[in-house]
C-alpha positions in Angstrom: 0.0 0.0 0.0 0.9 3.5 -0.9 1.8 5.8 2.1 -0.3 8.6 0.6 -3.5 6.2 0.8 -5.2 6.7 4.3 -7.3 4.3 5.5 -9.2 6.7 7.3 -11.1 8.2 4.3 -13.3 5.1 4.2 -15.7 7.3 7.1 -16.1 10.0 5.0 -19.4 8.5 4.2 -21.1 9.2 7.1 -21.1 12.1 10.4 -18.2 11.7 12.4 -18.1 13.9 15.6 -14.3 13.7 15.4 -14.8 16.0 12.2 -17.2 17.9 13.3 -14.7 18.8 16.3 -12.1 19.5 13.5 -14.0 21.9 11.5 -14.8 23.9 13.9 -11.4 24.1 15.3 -10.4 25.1 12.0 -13.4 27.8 12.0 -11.7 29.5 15.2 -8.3 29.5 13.1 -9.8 30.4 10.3 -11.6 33.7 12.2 -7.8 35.0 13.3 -7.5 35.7 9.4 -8.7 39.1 9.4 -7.0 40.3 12.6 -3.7 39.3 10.8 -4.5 40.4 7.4 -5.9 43.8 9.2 -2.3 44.0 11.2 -0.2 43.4 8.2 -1.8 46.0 6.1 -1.4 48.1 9.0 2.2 47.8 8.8 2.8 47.8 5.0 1.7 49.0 1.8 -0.2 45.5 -0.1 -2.7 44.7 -2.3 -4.9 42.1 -1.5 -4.2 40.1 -4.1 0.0 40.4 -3.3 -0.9 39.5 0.2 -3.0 36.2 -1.2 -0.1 35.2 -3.1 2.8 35.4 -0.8 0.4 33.1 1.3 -0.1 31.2 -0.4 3.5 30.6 -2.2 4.8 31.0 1.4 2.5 28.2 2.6 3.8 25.7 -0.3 7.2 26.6 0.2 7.2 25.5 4.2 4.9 22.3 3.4 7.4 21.2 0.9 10.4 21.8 3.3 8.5 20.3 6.0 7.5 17.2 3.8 11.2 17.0 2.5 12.7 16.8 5.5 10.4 14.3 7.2 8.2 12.7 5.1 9.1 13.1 1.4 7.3 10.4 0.2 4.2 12.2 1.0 5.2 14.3 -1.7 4.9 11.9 -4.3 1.3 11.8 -6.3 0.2 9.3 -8.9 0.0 11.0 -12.8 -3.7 9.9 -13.2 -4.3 12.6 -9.8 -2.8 15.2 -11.2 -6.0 16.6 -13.0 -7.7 16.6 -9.5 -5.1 17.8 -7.5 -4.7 20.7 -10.2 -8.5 21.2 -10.2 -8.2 21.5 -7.0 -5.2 24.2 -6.6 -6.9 26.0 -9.1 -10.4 26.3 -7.1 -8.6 27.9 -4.7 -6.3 30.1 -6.2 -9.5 31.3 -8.2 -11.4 31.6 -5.2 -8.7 33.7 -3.4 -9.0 36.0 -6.3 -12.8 36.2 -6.9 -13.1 36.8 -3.2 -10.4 39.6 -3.5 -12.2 41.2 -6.1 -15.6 40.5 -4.4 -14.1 42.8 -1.3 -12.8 45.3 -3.7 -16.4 45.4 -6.0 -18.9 44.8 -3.4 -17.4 45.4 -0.4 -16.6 43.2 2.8 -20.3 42.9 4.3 -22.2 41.9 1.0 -19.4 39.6 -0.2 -19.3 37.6 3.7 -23.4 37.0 3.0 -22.5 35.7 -0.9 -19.5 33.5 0.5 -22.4 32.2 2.7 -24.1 30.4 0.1 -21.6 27.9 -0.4 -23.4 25.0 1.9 -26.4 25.0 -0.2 -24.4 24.7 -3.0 -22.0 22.4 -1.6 -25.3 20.3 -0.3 -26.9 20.2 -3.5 -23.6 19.1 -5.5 -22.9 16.4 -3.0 -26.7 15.4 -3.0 -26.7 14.8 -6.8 -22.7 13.7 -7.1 -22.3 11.6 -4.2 -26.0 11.0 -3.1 -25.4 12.4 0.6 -28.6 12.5 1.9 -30.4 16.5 1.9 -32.3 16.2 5.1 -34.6 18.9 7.0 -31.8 19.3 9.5 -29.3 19.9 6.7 -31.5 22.3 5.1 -32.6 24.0 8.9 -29.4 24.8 9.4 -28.8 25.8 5.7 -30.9 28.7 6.6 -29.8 29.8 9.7 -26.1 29.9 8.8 -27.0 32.3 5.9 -29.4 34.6 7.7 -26.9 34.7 10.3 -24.2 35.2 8.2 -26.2 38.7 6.9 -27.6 40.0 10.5 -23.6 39.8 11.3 -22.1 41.3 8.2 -24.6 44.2 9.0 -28.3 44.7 6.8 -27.6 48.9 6.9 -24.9 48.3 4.6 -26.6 45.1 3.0 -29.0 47.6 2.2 -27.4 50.5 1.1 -25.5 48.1 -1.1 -25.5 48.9 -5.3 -24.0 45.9 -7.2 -22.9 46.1 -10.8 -23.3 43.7 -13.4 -19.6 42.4 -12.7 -20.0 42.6 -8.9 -23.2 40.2 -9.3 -21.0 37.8 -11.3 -18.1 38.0 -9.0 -20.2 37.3 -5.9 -22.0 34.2 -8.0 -17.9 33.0 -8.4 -17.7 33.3 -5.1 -19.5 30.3 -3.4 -19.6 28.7 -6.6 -15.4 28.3 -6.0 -15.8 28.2 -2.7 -18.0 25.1 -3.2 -15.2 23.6 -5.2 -12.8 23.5 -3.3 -14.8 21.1 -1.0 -16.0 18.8 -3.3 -12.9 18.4 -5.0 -11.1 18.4 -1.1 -13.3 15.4 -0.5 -12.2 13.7 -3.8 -8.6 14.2 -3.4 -8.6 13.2 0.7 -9.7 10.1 -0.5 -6.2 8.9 -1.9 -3.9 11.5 0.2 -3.3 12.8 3.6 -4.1 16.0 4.1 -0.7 17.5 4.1 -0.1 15.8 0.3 -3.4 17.5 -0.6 -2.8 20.8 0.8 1.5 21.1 -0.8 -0.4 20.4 -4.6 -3.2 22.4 -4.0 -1.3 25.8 -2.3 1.1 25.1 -5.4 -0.9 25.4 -7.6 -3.0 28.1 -6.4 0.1 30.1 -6.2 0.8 28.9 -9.9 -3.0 30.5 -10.6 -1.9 33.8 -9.0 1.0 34.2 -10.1 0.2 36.4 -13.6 -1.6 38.9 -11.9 1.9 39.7 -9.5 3.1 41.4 -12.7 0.2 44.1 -12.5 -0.5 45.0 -8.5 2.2 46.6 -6.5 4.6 45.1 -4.3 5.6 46.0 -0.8 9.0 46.5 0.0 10.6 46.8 2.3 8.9 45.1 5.0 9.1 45.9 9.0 9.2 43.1 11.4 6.4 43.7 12.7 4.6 42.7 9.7 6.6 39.2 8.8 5.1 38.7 13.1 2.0 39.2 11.5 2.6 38.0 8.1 3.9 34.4 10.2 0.7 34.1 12.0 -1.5 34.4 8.8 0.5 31.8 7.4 0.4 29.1 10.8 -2.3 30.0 12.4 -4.8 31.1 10.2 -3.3 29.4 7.2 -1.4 26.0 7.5 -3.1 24.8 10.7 -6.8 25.5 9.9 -6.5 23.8 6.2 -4.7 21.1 7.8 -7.3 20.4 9.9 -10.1 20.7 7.6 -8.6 18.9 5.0 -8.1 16.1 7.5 -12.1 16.7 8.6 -13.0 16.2 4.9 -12.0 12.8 5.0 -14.4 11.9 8.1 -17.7 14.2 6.8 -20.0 14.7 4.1 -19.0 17.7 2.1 -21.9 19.2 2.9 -22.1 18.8 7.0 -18.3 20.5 6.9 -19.4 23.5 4.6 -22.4 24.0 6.8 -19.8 24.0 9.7 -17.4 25.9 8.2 -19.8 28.8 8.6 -19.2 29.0 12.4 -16.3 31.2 11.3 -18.8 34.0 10.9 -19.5 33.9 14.6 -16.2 33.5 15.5 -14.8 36.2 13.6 -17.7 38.6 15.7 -16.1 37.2 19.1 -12.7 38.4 18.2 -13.7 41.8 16.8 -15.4 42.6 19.7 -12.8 41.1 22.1 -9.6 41.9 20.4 -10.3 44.9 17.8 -12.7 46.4 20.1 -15.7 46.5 17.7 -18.5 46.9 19.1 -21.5 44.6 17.9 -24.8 46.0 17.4 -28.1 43.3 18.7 -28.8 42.7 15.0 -25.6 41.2 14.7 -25.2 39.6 18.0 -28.6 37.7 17.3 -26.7 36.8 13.8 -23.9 35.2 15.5 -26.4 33.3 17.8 -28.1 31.9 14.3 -25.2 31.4 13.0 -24.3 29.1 15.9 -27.3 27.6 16.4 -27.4 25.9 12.7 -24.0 24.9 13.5 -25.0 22.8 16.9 -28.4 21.7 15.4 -26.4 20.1 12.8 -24.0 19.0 15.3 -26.4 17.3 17.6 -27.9 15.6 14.6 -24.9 14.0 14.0 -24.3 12.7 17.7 -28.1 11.5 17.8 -26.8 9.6 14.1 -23.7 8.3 16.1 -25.1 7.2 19.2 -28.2 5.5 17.2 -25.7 3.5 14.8 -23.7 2.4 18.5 -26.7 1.2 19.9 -27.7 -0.8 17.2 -24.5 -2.0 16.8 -24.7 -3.2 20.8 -27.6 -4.7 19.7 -26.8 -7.1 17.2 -23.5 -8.3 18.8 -25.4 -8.6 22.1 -27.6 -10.6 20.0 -25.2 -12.7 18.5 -23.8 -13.5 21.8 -26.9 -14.3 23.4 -28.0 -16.7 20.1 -23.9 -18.4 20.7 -24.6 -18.9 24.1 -27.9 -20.4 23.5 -26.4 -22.7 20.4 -23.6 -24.2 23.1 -23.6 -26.9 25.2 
């Protein structure tokens, strides 16, 4: 057996808790993003789209080094997995920039509440790709997670919002890539560990930014107070949270770790209030409690799923026991 196969990805077909732990995990990470990217812009003169770059490039750079040194056969991929593994660089690469561009067109507020449609999207896809079941629980929190996701993000500016033809179609591309990436995450995690998956895929999305360097300015030079910042974009809000999430893919339907993944939005409130010292408004506090909500309606469906498929495992061994005892003499 190859030691890029896990035999772990075989639960990926049903809820694990373990996962849904993990996600959310990588949620919290994820939330850090802005403080970081808000720090390091602080500090230097960067484009958005330099800044998603030299993360991403700087992310592939210490995976491979990493991988090298410790585990370089991890680093080996079979030829017929290249297409996926490019796919799936490309998503998010693509996404990095649509979502740039989203911020830039639309601004921050109304592209957070289109990056929110992703786990309807992501739920349908799997539904008709992979068959996971679209139950009313799915669906509940479906709902919550997005009208959460807008109370937060703030309706006064939702509604004073005037999108152009190209903002509309750069806040479709926005879930739609965002969607991508975790369908084509679960595909790929089912062959490779999550730190193969995430060295092809941050290499390639760098690959995908790459042309646009030539046309956004650079910053340089840089004070050490932004590579502080700069370093904890890239560990903790970049290389652990994928990491973990990738690793969560391969022990969850797509579509219960997109719905998760929203958590992030509620997260993100917590530190802005606690660390940035924005103040929340009731609208948005109730948003983060929606936003919440979905996520541990979905989450205690799953351990009602888990502890139901225990106890009828009990069952029939407790059975089988009972019907050996009964057979011997």
């Amino acid at each position: 057996m190859t030691p890029e196969i896990e035999p772990k990805a075989r639960t990926a077909d049903r809820s694990d808790p373990i996962g849904s732990l993990g996600v959310l995990f990588a949620a919290a990470c994820w939330g850090t993003s802005g403080i970081f990217v808000k720090f390091v812009a602080g500090d230097t003169q960067i484009s958005a789209l330099a800044l998603a770059f030299w993360r991403d490039i700087t992310t592939c750079l210490l995976l491979l080094i990493g991988l090298g040194l410790l585990r370089p056969s991890w680093l080996r991929a079979k030829k017929g997995d290249l297409r996926w593994l490019i796919a799936l660089g490309s998503s998010l690469g693509i996404f990095h920039v649509f979502w740039n561009l989203g911020v830039f067109l639309n601004g921050a507020a109304v592209a957070t509440v289109q990056q929110a449609a992703m786990p309807a999207i992501v739920a349908v896809a799997a539904w008709l790709i992979w068959h996971e079941p679209l139950t009313w629980s799915k669906i509940t929190a479906i709902v919550l997670t997005f009208v959460g996701t807008a109370l937060v993000s703030g309706l006064d500016v939702l509604g004073q919002a005037k999108l152009s033809w190209s903002g509309l179609l750069v806040g479709l591309g926005i879930p739609i890539l965002y969607a991508s990436w975790n369908l084509l995450g679960k595909k790929v995690r089912a062959t490779y560990n999550p730190f193969t998956t995430l060295t092809y895929a941050f290499a390639f999305g760098a690959l995908v930014l790459l042309p646009f360097q030539f046309f956004t300015p650079q910053p340089w030079p840089v004070p050490p107070s932004a590579f502080l910042s700069f370093a904890g974009l890239i560990a903790l809000s970049t290389i652990i949270p994928f990491s973990i999430y990738t690793f969560a893919l391969g022990r969850l339907p797509a579509s219960v770790a997109s719905i998760l993944a929203m958590s992030e939005i509620a997260f993100v409130a917590v530190y802005a209030y606690t660390l940035l010292g924005e103040r929340l408004a009731a609208s948005q506090i109730f948003g983060a409690a929606l936003v919440v909500g979905g996520v541990l309606l979905l989450s205690w469906h799953q351990w009602q799923t888990k502890g139901s498929s225990m106890s009828r495992s009990n069952g029939r061994a407790d059975s089988l026991r009972f019907s050996s005892r009964g057979t011997t003499k």
